[in-house]
N, C-alpha and C positions, 0 to 999 in steps of 0.2 A: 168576549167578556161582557157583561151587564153593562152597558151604560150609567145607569145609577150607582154603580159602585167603582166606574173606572174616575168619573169626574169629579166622585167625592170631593179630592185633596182641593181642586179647583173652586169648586160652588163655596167650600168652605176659607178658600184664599179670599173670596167677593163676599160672601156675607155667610157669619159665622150662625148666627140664626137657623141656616137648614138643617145642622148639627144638632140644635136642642128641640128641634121639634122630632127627631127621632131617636130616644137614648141608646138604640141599637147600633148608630153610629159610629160611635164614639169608636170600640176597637177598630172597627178600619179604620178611621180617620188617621188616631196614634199608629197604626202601621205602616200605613201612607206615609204619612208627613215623618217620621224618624228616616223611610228610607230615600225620603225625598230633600233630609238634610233641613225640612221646615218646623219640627216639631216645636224648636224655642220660639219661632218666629207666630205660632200658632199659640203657642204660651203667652210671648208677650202681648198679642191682640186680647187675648182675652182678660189679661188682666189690666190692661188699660183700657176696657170697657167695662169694668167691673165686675168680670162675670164668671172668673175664674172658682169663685167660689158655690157657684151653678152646676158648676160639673159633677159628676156623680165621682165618688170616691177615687174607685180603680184609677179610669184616667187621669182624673186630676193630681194623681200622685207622678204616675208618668209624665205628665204637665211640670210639675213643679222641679223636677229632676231635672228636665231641662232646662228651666232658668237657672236652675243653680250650676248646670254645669258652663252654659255661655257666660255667667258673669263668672266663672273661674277662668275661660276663657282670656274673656275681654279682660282680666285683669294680666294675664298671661302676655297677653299680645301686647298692651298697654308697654310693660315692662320690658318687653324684648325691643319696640320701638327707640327705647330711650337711651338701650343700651346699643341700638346699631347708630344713633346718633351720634351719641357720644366716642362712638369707634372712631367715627369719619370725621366727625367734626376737626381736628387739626388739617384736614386735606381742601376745607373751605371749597369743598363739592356738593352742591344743592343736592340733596336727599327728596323726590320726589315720591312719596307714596300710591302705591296703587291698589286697586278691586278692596275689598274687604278690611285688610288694615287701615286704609284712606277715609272708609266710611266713618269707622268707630273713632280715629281719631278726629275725624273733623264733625264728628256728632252729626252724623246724616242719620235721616231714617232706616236707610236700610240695614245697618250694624244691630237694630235693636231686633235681638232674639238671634244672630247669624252664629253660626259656628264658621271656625279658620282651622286650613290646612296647614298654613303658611302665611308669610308674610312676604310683599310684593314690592319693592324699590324700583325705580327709572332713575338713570345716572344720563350723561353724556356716555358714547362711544368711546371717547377718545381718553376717558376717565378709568376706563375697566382695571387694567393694569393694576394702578394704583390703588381704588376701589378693594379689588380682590385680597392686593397683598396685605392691607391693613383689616379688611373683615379678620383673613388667614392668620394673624399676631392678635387679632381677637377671642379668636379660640371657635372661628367657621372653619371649615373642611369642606372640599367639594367631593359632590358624591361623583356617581357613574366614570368609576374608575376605568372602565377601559379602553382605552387609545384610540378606537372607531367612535364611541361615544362623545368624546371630547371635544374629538374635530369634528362632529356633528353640531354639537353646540356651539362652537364658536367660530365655525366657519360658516355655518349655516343659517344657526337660527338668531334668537331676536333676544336672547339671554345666555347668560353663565350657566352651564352645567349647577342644579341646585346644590345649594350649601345648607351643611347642616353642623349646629354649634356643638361641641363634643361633650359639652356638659350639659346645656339643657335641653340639647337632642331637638331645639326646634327649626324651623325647615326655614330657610330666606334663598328667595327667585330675585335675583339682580337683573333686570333688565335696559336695554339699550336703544330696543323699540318695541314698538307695540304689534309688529309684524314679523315673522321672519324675513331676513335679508335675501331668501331666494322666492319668495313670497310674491303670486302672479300679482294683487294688489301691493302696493307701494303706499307710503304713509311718512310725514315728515316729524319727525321722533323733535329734530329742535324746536320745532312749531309748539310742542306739548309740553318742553321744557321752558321756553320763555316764556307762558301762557300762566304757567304753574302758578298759584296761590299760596304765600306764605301763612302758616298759622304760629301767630303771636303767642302764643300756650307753649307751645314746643319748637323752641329754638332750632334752627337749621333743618327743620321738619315741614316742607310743600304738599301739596295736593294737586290734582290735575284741575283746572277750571274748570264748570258748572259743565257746558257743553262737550267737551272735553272728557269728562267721567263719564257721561251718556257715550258718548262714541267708542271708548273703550269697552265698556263693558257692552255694547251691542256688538263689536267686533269679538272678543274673547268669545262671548257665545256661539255668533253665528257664522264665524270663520272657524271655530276650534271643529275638533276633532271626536272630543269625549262628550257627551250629552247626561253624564250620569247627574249632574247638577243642572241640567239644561233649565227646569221650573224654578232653583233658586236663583239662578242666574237671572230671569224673568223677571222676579219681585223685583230682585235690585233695580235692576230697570224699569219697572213698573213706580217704586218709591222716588227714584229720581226725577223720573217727570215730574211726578206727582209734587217735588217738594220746590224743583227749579221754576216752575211753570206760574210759580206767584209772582214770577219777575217780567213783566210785561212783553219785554225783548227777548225772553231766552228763546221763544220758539223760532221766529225767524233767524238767529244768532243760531241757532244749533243749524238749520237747512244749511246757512248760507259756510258754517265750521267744516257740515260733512262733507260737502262738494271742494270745499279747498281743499281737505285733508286725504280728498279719494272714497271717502268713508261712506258713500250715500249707501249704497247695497245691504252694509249691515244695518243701519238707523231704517229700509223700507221694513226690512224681517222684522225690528223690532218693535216699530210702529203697530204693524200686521199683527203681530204676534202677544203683544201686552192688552192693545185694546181687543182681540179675539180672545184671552183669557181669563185675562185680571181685570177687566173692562176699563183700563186706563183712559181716562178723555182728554182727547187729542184735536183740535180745532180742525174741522173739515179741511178749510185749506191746506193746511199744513199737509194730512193726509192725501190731499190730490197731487203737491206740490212732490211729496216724497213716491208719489207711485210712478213718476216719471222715471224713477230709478230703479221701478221691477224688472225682474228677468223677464225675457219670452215666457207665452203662454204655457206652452208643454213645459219651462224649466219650474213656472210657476206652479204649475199644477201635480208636476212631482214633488217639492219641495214641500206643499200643503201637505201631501199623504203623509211624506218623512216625518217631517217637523212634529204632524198632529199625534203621532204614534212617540217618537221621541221625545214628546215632553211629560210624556205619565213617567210620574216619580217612582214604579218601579220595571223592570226589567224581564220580569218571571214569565211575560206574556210572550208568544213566538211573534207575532207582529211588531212589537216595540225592540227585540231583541235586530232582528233584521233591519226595521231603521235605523236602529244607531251603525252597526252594524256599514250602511249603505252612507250614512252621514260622516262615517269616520273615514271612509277612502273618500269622500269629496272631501274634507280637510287636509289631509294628506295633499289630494291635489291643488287646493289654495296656495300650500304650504311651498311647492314645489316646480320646478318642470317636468316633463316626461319624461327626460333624463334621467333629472337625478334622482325623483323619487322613483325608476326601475333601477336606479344602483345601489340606492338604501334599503328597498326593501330585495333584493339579491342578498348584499350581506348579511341583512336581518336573518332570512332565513337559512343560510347556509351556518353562518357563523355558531356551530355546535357546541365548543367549548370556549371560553373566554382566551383566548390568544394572549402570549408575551407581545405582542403587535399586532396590529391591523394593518387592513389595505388601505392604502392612502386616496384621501378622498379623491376621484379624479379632477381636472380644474375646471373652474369654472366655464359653463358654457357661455 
């Protein structure tokens, strides 16, 4: 593929300028950035630099469709927040928000222009039960009905099988931690609930701490599985430095967060990774300080190929398809041991038709 037309979406992430010096641009850009999930976020830039009205007709019309549909969004999300508050709130269980809902309610940069799939809560462990059963008199429903899938979720992973509300059909991920429980990385899920920041706007409504939302969303990135969002995933990470980083202490306070919580490996990728991009600026040190925590050179140097192919916002290339592709079974492997993920992906693929019952997970190793 053309180099000039693969980095487009990026040069245009760094400075929106390359754009208007070419009006040729503009349709790839808007094709890019829609299937890279950034179009509002490309909208909202330009029109808080004033410039939205620069653009030549066509796009700016695709431009302006997009702001309108994230503030329908965000007005959506907004309200579905209020109403899982209100569910819980007799249960006097800290509601902690996370990725994308957490942004927009606690008016982070990165919420402005995002689109949401879903909305993300962190509970206690030991909460779920009760959690579940009062979303469930809410009028949630859990999806992936089938019996293999269930005990996948809650014996395995690091969330409730998703819920989905039967009237406004919109999606809520309950989680318990920020890793799966069979997950070769370990991560102390109380450590993020005590840590949690209350928002005085929204009663019984937390947030992850400054450092804390940075380690998650480096982790969700560069431990997941799917890279189809892999570049929006980026920005947000790229906006939170950017917004945390006026606080004098947060950079050493984030080093010294990830190494307590386990978390260095994903905060080197996304160090590596934001300021290789989106040209985040990141204090040398810090940068030296985090590369004690790269992989080996050959894991490093596979990882460069992956990543640099996996992060163009669309898929249609054979090279980018094959990275994600090669980054989804190293997720899987994050995810798992060799065990078990050769027992879930057995059932996966055997399992032809959805079963009155499943094989029971085997036990734990």
């Amino acid at each position: 593929m053309n180099p000039r037309r693969k980095d487009l979406l990026v040069q245009a992430l760094r400075d929106l300028d390359c754009v208007f010096s070419d009006e040729s641009r503009w349709d790839e850009l808007i094709r890019r950035a829609r299937e890279a999930d950034l179009l509002g976020t490309i909208a909202h830039r330009l029109e808080m630099a004033g410039r939205l009205h620069d653009v030549p007709a066509a796009p700016r019309m695709h431009l302006r469709s997009a702001g309108t549909l994230c503030a329908a969004q965000h007005r959506a999300v907004m309200r579905e927040v209020r109403e899982i508050a209100h569910a819980v709130a007799p249960l006097g269980i800290p509601i902690v928000l996370l990725k994308g809902a957490a942004y927009l309610v606690a008016e982070l940069p990165p919420a402005c222009g995002r689109l949401f799939s879903d909305v993300d809560i962190l509970i206690p462990k030991a909460a779920l039960p009760e959690v579940e059963a009062t979303l469930m008199l809410a009028g949630y429903a859990t999806t992936h009905d089938n019996p293999y899938d269930q005990r996948y979720y809650r014996r395995w992973m690091h969330e409730l099988p998703p819920m989905q509300h039967i009237r406004r059909m919109t999606v809520l991920d309950v989680h318990h931690a920020i890793v799966p429980q069979t997950a070769r990385v370990q991560s102390d899920a109380d450590a993020l609930l005590k840590s949690a920041v209350r928002l005085p706007r929204h009663p019984g409504i937390s947030v992850l701490a400054p450092s804390d939302m940075v380690l998650h969303s480096a982790t969700h990135l560069f431990h997941n599985e799917e890279f189809t969002h892999g570049l929006r995933d980026l920005v947000d990470i790229h906006e939170l430095l950017r917004h945390f980083s006026s606080d004098p202490g947060f950079w050493s306070g984030l080093l010294s967060r990830a190494e307590e919580l386990n978390l260095a490996r994903p905060l080197y990728y996304a160090f590596v990774w934001s300021t290789r991009l989106l040209g985040t600026e990141i204090p040398r040190e810090i940068i030296e300080h985090a590369d004690r925590h790269a992989p080996s050179m050959p894991v490093r140097a596979v990882m460069d190929c992956l990543l640099a192919q996996a992060m163009q916002p669309t898929a249609r290339e054979a090279p980018t398809r094959w990275s994600r592709r090669a980054l989804y079974v190293r997720g899987h492997w994050l995810k798992m041991s060799f065990w078990l993920l050769t027992w879930h992906l057995a059932v996966k693929t055997f399992r032809r038709n959805e079963p009155a019952t499943a094989p029971v997970p085997p036990p734990h190793p």
